[in-house]
N, C-alpha and C positions, 0 to 999 in steps of 0.2 A: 109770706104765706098767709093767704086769707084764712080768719078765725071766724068770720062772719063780725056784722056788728050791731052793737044797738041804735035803736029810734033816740035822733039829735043826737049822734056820736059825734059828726061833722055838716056841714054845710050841706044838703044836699039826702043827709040819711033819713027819709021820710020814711021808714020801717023798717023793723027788725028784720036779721037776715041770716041765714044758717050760713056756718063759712064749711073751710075743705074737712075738716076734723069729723061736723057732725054727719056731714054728707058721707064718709068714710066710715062711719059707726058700725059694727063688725065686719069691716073689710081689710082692704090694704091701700095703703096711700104713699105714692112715689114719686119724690120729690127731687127732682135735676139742678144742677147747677147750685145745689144748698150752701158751697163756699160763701154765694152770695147774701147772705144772710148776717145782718152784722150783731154785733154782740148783747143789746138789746133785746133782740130775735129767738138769739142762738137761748139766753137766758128763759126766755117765756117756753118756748119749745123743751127746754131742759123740764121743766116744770112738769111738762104735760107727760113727758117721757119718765118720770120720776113717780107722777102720782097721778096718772089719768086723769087730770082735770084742765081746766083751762075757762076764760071768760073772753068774752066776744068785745071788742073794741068800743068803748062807750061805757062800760060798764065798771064798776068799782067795787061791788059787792056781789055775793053768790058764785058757787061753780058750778059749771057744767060738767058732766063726765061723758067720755066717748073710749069703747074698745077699738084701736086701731094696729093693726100691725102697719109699721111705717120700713120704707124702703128705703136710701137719700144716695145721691150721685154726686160725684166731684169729679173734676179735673186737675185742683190744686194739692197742696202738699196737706197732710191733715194740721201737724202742728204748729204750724206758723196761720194757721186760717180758721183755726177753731179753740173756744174756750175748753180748756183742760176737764172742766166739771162736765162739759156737754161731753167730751169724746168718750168718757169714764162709763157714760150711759150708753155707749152704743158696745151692744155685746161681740156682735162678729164685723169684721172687719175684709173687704172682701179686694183684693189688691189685684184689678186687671191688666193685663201686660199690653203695654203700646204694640204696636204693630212692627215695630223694628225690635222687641225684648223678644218676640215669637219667630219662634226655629221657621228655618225655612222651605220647608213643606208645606206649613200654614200660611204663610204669605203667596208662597204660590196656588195654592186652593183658594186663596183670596180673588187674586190676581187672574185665574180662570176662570173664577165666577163671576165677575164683571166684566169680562168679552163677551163671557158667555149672555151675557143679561143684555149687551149691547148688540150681538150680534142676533137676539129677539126684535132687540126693536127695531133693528134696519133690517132685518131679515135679509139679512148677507152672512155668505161664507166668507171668514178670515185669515189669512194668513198672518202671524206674528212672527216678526223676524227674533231670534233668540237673542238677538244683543238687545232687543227692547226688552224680552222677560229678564232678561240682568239688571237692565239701567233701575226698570222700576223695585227688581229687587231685593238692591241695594240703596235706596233714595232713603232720604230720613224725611220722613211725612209731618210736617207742624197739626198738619189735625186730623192723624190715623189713618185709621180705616174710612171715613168719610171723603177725606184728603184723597186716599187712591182711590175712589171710586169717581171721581170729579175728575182724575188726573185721564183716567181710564176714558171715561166719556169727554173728553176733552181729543182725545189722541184719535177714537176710533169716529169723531166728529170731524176732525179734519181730513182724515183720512178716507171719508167716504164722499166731503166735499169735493177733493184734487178726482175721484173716481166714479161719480155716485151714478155713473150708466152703465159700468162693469158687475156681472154679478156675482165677483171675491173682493173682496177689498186686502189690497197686501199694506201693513204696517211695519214700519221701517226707522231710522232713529231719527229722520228727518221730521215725523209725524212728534215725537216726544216736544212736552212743554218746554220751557227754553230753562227752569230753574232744573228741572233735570239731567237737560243736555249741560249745562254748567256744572250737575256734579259730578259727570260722567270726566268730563276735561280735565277738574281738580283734583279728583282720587285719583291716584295709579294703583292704588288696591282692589280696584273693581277688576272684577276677573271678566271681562269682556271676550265672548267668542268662546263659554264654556256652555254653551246651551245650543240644541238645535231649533227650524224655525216649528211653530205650532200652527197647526190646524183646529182653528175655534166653528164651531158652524152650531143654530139654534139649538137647545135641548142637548148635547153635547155632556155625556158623563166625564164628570170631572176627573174619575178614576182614573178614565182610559187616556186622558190628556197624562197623567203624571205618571200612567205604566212609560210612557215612551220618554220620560224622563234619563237624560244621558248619567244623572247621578245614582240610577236607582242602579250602573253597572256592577256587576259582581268581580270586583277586581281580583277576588282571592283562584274565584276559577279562571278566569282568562290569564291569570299568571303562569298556573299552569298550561295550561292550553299551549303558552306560547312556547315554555322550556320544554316541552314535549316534542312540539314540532319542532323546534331547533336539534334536539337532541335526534331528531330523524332524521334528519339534512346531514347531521355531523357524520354519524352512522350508513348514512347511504352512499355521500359524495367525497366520504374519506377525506377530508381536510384537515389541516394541522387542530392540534388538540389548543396552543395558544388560543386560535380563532374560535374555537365554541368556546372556549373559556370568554372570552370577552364579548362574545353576544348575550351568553349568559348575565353576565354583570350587566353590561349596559339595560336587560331587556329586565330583568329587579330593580335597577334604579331607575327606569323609566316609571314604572308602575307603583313604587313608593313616593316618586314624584307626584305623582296624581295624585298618590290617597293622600299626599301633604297638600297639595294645594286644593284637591276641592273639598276639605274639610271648612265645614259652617259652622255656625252659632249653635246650631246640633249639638254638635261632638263634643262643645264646650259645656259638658254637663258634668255630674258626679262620679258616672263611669269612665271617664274619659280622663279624668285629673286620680280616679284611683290606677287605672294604666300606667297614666307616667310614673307613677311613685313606684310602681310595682318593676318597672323597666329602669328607673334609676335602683332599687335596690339590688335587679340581676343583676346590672353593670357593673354597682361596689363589688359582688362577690367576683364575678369572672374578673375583673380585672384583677382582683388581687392574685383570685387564686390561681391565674392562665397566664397574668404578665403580659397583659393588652391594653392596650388604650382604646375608651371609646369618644367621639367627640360630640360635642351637641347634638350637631347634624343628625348624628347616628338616634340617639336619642328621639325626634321627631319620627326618624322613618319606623324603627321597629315598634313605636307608639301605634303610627297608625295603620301599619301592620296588623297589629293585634288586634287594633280597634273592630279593623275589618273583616276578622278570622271571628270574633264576638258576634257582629252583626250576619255572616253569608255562610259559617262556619258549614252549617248541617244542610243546608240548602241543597246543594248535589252531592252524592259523591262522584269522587274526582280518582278515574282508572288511570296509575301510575305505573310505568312500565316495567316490571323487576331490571331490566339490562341498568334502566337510567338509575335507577336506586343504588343499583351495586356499582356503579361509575362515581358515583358521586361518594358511597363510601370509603372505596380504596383510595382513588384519587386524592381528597382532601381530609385527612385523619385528622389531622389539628384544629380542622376549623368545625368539624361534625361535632369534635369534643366539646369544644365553646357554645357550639348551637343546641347541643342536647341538654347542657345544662342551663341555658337561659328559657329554653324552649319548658324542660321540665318546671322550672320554677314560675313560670308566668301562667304555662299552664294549669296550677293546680292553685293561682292564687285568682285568677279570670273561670275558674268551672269548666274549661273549654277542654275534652277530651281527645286530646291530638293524638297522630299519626304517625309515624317514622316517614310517612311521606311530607308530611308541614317542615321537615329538617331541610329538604333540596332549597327551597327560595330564601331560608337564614342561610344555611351555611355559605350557598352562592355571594351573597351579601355579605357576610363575614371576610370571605376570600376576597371580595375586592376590597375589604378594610385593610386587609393585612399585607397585600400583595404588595408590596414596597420594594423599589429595587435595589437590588445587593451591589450593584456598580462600586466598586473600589476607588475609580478615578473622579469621583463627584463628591460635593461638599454637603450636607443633611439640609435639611429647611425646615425650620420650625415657624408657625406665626400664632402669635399671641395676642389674643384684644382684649377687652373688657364687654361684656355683656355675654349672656348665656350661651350666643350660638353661633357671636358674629365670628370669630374664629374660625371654627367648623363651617361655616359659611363657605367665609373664601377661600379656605382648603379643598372645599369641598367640591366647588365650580373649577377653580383652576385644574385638580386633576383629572375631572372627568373630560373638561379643554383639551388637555394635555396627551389625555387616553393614559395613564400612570402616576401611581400615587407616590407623587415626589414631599409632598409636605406632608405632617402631622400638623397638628391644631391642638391649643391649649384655650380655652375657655374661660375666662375671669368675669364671673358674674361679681355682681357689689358683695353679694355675702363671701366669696371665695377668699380666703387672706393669701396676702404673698407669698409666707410662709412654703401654704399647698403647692405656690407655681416652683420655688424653686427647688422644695423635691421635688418632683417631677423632671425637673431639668437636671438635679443631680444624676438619678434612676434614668434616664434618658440617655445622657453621658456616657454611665458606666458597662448601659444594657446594648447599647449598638459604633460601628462602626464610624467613628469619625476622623477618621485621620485626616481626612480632606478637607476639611474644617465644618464650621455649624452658620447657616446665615439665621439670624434670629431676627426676623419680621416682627413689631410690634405696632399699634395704632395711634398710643401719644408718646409724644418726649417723657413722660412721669415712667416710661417703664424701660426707658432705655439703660438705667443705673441698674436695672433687678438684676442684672451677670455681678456684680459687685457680689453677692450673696452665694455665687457657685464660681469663683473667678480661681479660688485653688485649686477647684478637679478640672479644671480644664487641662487637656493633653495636647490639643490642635488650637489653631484659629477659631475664634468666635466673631464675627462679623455682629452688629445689632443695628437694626434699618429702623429707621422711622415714617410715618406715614403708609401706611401699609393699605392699599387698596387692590382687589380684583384685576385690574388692568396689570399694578406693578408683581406681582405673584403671578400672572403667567409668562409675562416676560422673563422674571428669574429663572422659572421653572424650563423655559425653553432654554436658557442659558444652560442651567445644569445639565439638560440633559443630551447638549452639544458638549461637556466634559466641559466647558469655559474652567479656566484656573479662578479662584475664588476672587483675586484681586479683581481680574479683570468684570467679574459680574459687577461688583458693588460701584466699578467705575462706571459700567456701560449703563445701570440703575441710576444711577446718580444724574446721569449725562440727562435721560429720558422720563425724567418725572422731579418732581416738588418733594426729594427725601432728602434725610442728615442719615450720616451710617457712622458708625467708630468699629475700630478691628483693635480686639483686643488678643493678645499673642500669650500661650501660656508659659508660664517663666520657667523654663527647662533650659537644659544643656543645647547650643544653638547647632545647626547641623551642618558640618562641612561640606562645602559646597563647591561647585565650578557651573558657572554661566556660558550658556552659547549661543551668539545671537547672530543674525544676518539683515543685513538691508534690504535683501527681499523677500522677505519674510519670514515665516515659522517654518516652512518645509524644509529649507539646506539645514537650518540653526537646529531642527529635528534628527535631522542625519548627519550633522556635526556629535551630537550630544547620545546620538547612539554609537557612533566608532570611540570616543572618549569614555563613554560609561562599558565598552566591553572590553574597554585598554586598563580600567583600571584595575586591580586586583578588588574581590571582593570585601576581606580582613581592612583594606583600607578605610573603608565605611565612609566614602564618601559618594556624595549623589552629585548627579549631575541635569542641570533645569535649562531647558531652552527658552529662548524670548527671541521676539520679534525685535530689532533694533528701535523703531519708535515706540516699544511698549518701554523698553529702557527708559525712553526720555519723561514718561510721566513721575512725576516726585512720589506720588502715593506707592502706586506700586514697587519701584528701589524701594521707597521705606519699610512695604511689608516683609521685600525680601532680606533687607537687613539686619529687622527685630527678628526673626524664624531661622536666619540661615548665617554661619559664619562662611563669607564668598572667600576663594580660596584664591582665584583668577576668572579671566573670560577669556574664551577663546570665540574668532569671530571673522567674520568682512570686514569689519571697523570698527574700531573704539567708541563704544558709547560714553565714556570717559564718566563715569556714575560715583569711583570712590578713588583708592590710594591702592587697591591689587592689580596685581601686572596682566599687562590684557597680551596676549601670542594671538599675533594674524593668523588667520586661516592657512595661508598658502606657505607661513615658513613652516608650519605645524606637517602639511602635506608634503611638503617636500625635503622634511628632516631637519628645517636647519632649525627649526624650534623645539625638536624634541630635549635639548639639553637645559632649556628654557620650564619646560612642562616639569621636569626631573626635579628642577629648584624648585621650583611652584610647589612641591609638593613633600620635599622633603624632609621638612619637617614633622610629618603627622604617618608616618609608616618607617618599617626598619628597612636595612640592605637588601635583604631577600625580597621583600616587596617593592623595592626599586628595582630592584633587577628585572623581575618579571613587567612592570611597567612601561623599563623601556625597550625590552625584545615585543609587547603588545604594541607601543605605538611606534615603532619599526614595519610590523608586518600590516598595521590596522590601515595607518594612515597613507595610503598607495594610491593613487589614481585609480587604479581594477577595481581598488577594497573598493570603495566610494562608490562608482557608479554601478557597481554590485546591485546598489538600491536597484536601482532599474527591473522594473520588472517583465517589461515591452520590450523593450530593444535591446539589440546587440549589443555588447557593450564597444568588442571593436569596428564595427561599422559607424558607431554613431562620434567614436573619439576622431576614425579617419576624415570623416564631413566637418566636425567642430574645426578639426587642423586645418581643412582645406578653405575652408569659411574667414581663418584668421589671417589665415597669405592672403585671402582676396582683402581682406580689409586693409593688410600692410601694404599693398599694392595700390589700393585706392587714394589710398590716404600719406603716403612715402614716407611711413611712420614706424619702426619696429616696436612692437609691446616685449616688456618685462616679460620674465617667467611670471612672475603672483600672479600677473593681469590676465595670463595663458591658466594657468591652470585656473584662477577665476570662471575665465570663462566654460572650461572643458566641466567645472562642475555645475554652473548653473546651464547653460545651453543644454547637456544631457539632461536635469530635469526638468527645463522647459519643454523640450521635445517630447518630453512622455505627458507633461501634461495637456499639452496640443492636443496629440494622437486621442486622450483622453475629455476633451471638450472640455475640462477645469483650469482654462487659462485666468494668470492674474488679470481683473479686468481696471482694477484703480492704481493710480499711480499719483503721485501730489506732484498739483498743476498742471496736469497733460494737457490742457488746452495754451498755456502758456509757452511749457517746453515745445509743441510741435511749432508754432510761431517763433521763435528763437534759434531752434537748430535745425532747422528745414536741411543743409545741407549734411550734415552728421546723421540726420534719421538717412538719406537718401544713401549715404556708403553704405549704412551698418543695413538697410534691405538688401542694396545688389550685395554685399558679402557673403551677407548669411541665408540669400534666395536658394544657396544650395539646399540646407535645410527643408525650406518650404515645399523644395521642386522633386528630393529625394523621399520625402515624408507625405507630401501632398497634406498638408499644412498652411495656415496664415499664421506670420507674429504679428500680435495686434502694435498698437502703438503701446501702450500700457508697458508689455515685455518689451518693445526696443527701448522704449527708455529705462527700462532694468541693466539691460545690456550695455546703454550707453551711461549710464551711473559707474560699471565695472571698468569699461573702456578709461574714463577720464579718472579712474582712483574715486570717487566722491565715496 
């Protein structure tokens, strides 16, 4: 800082000279870049700041004095770049925010006033394409506001060179400097394609540029808007009530989806962090006192729900239709209850004076929270992570995936202790249906051992999966809600992704059981296992489980049937040969000579009287009629006379007689092959059919002309896939 100096202060000082102080003598004096002042300086300036005086360079003795009010600029940090005695002297302290600390309204009023200033000096009309008002801003600027105006005139420079005999000039991402189209590549958090493109042209109010801003939308009244029209279509076009139901939900969580994601550095103010606290404390009370769970997710969305009911609240009102108000009350009573007490409490701790009409887009939202389905023949889904939301997360995509809320979510932020997750999963337990068992999705090995801590209230299966991602949760979820039996998911999971799983079994009385399986599948080993389950007496209390012959051969699966199920026998096509109980073929079963077989098997675990009734049941059950009873297409004696007539062509072809078993084998799968033809659900895999038809060329060629009656009576094809089923019976396999 010049002080001015005295005559012979240095080489060259041929006279006294006033410096910036006196020339400043009742003024103001604004000093930039003062960081640069080293502590020598800072020292002497202290001085003058302290006691208005100071001495000109040269000089040794006498002061000067000067009134100045002083101004100083930095760029650096203060306390690492200044002596402590100097900053003690500076009374106000004035902290201006870089240009990425400033909300993003101000960056874009930035941002349009340097088109605007550019499109002065070219005196062109511009078009900006909206992915460039993004790219620039979201960019981290090294030297501010200077920086984007350089970047700005840099952009609408090139842009008018590629055009400069057009008179609009359109800007595009291809025009952007190259270190911003690299930050554009690097973040995936830039929200690209949330802006429309802008019209800049000379003298252009910036107002009117940021009315047509896609952010300034009023989401709270287009919500409505939408549920109203919807609710008019339901009411005019008569469609099921399911279907407005799930437009409804969809058309809430779409619009929550927004107000999450185009929340800005805005929103991340003091209003905005007293919301959550105020939506986390609804949540403690309705969950306890309603017996709900909310998860993260949930947490975000009715955040900035309210946020936005804060911000548009009074803006319109918004004409709600009595019929829809009174629909949505009767309709969902439970979930009105939950939404008028979160709604009351957040209302009166936000100032926000609501409506009985603000209750339709919670409770909707609510309802799809809760809507979980009550399916008896499916296993629960739980997934548990560690971090605030990531849980809720992938709950939360897979069932809107899904279109139904098969998972719950449990949340483990750092502060969360164990403790919390595993009541929760006690209370979870006790509160819903599990008999089908629990698959418990978690994200590291460290939380695979937490069932240890609830492992004695277990009544069912607990399944615990490792690695839990997005992709592996909807997969499961489509499993469950094809009824997959529980084994079979953690196996087909296992097959299709990078996870460890453990099933753990709860230690109960094991349940008496009889297995029925088939080599061609689940279908006959279905319809085996339903004439066996209505032959037994009920007081018996035993179950009876079908399987697929090569689901037998997997070791996991036996295992889990083992630990859960005391197997009593199997009855079947073939011997999967799995343990030491007696396996009864199918056909001696059908044809009685195994009913005194079945009688043993089981007489142990029922008295006389329930033996009795057991074997007058599989007397009358186990019949050829009984059987192809199933049938729910065809005759049953037209379709037994073609099976019969199909088998003499075969014994004729081939100068072979078949067995009875192999006979009635056939008369029951051929009948439901035939229905499933008719029904376009043929088996289409077979193991090795490309092999098998290269090897028994002549055996495929009888078993078509035999069984062409079928195709030619039924006007049908059997693929190759069924004759090699056919031809598996034929030879015993």
């Amino acid at each position: 800082m010049d002080k001015g100096h005295y005559i012979s202060a240095f080489t060259g000082a041929y006279a006294t000279t006033k410096g910036l102080l006196e020339a400043a003598d009742g003024g103001m004096l604004f000093l930039d870049e003062v960081h640069r002042l080293n502590s020598e300086s800072q020292e002497k300036l202290f001085v003058f700041l302290d006691q208005g005086i100071f001495r000109r360079m040269g000089e040794s003795e006498g002061w000067h004095k000067a009134k100045v009010r002083m101004v100083m600029a930095t760029t650096e940090n203060l306390e690492s770049n200044f002596l402590d005695t100097f900053l003690r002297r500076i009374p106000i302290v004035v902290q201006i925010p870089s240009l990425r600390e400033r909300g993003e309204q101000e960056r874009l009023q930035f941002i349009y006033h340097f088109f605007i200033e550019e499109s002065k000096v070219l005196d062109k009309k511009m078009k900006v394409s909206g992915n460039v008002i993004e790219a620039l801003l979201n960019h981290l600027y090294q030297g501010n506001i200077g920086d984007l105006e350089n970047k700005i005139k840099f952009i609408c420079a090139t842009a008018y060179a590629k055009k400069k005999r057009k008179n609009e000039i359109d800007i595009h991402l291809e025009h952007l400097p190259e270190d911003v189209l690299k930050g554009i590549a690097e973040k995936a958090e830039n929200k690209i394609g949330n802006y429309d493109t802008v019209e800049i042209y000379p003298n252009a109010p910036i107002q009117e540029i940021l009315s047509g801003d896609k952010n300034g939308k009023d989401y709270h009244q287009e919500l409505f808007e939408k549920l109203i029209a919807i609710f008019g279509e339901f009411r005019s076009q008569n469609y099921a009530k399911e279907q407005f139901e799930k437009r409804c939900m969809h058309t809430v969580n779409d619009v929550l989806d927004c107000l999450i994601y185009n929340q800005n550095s805005e929103n991340e103010n003091t209003m905005r962090k007293y919301i959550v606290n105020s939506v986390q404390e609804a949540f403690r009370y309705v969950e306890y006192s309603c017996n709900v769970q909310f998860g993260g997710n949930s947490l975000h969305a009715i955040t900035a729900y309210f946020f936005c009911m804060n911000q548009h609240f009074r803006k319109q009102n918004i004409f709600i239709p009595n019929e829809l108000m009174q629909y949505i009350l009767e309709e969902y009573p439970k979930e009105i209850h939950i939404a008028k007490r979160i709604l009351n409490m957040l209302s009166s701790k936000m100032d926000i004076v609501s409506t009985q009409e603000d209750l339709i887009p919670l409770t909707i939202y609510i309802r799809s929270l809760l809507n979980v389905s009550l399916s008896r023949k499916r296993p629960r889904a739980v997934i548990l992570a560690h971090g605030y939301a990531t849980a809720s997360s992938v709950a939360d995509v897979a069932n809107r995936i899904l279109d139904e809320n098969i998972f719950e979510s449990v949340d483990m932020p750092i502060e969360k202790n164990v403790s919390d997750v595993v009541q929760w999963m006690k209370e979870y337990v006790e509160k819903n249906d599990v008999s089908h068992g629990i698959i418990l999705m978690v994200d590291m090995g460290s939380l695979r051992e937490i069932y240890r801590s609830f492992e004695e209230n277990l009544k069912s299966p607990l399944v615990v999966m490792n690695n839990i991602s997005t992709q592996m949760a909807i997969m499961a979820g489509e499993l469950i809600q094809k009824e997959e039996k529980l084994e079979d998911i953690v196996r087909i999971l296992e097959e299709e992704n990078e996870t460890e799983y453990k099933i753990i079994y709860p230690q109960i009385q094991k349940q008496k059981t009889i297995l029925t399986c088939c080599i061609t599948g689940t279908g006959t080993a279905e319809q085996i296992r339903l004439l066996i389950e209505n032959s037994i007496p009920k007081e018996m209390d035993i179950q009876v489980i079908s399987y697929d012959y090569d689901q037998l051969q997997n070791v996991e699966i036996v295992k889990g049937i083992y630990q859960k199920c005391e197997v009593l026998g199997i009855v079947g096509t073939k011997n999967p040969q799995i343990g030491q109980e007696k396996f009864i073929p199918l056909e001696q079963l059908v044809s009685g000579a195994a009913t005194e077989q079945m009688i043993n098997m089981l007489k142990n675990v029922a008295d006389a009287v329930s033996m009795e009734k057991l074997n007058d049941n599989l007397i009358r059950n186990f019949s050829i009629n009984r059987l192809l009873g199933f049938l729910t297409i065809l005759d049953t004696e037209k379709i037994l006379m073609h099976i019969e007539e199909a088998m003499k062509q075969y014994e004729f072809l081939t100068g072979r007689k078949l067995k009875n078993s192999t006979k009635i084998n056939l008369f029951i799968h051929v009948g439901c092959l035939t229905e499933r033809l008719i029904r376009n659900s043929a088996i289409e895999d077979y193991p090795e059919k490309d092999k098998f038809q290269k090897i028994h060329k002549k055996e495929i060629r009888q078993i078509q002309a035999a069984f062409s009656v079928i195709e030619k009576t039924y006007s049908v094809k059997i693929p190759i896939s069924e004759i090699g089923y056919i031809y598996d019976i034929l030879a015993g396999i």
